[in-house]
C-alpha positions as CSV (number, residue, x, y, z in Angstrom):
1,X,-0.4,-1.9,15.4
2,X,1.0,-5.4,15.9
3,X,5.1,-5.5,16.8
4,X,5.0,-7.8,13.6
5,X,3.9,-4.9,11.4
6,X,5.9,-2.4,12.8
7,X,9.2,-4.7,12.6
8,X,8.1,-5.3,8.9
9,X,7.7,-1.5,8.4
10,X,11.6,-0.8,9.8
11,X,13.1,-3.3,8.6
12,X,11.9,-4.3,5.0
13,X,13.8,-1.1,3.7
14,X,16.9,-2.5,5.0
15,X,16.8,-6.5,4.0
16,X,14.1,-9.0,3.0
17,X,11.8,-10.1,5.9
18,X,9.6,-12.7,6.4
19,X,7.9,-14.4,9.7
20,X,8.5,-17.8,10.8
21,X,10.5,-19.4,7.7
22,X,12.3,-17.8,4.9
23,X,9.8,-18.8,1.6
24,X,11.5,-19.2,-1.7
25,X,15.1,-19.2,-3.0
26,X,16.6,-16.8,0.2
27,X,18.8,-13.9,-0.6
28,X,22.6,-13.6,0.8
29,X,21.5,-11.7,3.2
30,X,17.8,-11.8,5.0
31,X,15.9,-11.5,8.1
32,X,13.7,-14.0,9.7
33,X,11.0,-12.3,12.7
34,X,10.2,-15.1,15.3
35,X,7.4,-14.1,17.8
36,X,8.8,-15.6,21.3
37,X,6.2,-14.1,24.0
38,X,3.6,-12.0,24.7
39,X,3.2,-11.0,28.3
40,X,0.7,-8.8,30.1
41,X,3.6,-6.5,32.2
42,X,1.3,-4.2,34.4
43,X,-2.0,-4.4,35.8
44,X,-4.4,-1.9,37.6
45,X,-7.3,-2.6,39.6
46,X,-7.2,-6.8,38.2
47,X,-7.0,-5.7,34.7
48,X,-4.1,-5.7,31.9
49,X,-2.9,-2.3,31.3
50,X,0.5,-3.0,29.1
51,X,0.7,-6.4,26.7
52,X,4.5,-6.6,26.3
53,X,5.8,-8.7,23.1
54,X,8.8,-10.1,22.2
55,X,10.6,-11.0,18.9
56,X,13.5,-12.8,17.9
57,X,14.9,-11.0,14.1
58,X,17.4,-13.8,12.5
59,X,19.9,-12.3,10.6
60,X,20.9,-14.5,7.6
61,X,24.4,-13.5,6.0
62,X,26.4,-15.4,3.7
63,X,29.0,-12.2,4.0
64,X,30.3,-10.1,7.1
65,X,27.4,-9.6,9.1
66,X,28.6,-7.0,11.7
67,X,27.9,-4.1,9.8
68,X,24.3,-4.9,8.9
69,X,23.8,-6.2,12.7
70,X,24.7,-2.6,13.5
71,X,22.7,-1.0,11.0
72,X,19.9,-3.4,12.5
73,X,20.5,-2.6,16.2
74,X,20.2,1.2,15.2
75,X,17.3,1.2,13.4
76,X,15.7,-0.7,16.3
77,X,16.9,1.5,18.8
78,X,16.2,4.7,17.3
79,X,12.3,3.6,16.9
80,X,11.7,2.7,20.6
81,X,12.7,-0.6,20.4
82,X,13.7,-2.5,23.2
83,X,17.2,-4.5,22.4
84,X,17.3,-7.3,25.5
85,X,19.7,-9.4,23.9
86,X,22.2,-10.4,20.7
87,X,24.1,-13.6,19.8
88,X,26.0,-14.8,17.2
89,X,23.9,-18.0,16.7
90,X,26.5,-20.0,14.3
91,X,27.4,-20.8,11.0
92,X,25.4,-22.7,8.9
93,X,27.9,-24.9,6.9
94,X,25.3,-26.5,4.7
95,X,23.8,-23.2,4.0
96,X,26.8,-21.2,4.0
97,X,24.8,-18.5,6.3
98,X,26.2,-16.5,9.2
99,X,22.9,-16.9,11.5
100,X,23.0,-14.1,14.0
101,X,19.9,-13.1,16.4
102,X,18.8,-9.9,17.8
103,X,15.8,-10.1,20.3
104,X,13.8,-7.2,21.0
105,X,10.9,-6.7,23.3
106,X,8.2,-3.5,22.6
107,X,5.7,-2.9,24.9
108,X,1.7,-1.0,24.2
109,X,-1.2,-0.1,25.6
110,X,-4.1,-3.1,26.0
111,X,-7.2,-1.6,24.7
112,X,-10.3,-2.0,26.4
């Protein structure tokens, strides 16, 4: 399973998700999953043993966001996510969105 599909799986109970750009007329409130990395974090005898990715989950809110970020922190955390980082991005005055990111990193097994 792909950290994509597994953030899609958590999260599209809780708000709309998409990857990369929001398609269509957007929601008040909506996520956005950006992949940021994917590193090889451990090796053994020359080879990859753990492919670590990383994801950056925009929250879009046109309403008060820090309930949903805590829902969204929980639900992360509680499924063996790893949380490396939130910030309050800005406010979108054309948009009229609250754009706040939550970064997580989840690490698995290479296959052979």
């Amino acid at each position: 399973m792909s950290v994509l599909s597994e953030l899609n799986t958590l999260l599209t109970p809780i708000l709309p998700v998409e990857t990369g750009v929001f398609s269509g007329v957007p929601p008040d409130e909506y996520l956005v999953l950006t992949p940021l990395t994917d590193d090889f974090a451990l090796f053994g005898d020359n080879a990859p043993l753990m492919d670590v990715s990383e994801v950056r989950i925009s929250l879009f809110s046109k309403g008060n966001y820090l309930q949903r970020k805590r829902q969204i922190t929980q639900a992360l955390l509680n499924a063996g996510f790893t949380v490396t980082g939130r910030t309050y991005v800005g406010h979108e005055d054309d948009t009229g969105y609250h754009h706040y990111a939550i970064d997580i990193a989840q690490s698995y097994e290479t296959e052979e």
